[in-house]
Phi, psi and omega in degrees: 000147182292348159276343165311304215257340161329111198245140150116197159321085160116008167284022183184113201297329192273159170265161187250147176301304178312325171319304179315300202286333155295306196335126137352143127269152198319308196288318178296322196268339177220075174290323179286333174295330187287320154324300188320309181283353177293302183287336179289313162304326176092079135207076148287139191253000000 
């Protein structure tokens, strides 16, 4: 299978605690899609 052989980012569904602990929030690492999803839902502040 083409996922047997995935190597590198996103070959492994789990996160590691240090990723985890870089992590971002959504709004911070992508402020414009989250805007975008703000006004599409209608919950602009």
């Amino acid at each position: 299978m083409i996922r047997d052989t995935m190597t590198g980012p996103g070959a492994d569904d789990e996160a590691t605690g240090s990723q985890i602990a870089q992590a971002r929030p959504f709004a911070e690492a992508f402020p414009a899609l989250a805007e975008a999803m703000r006004k599409a839902s209608g919950l602009t502040a």
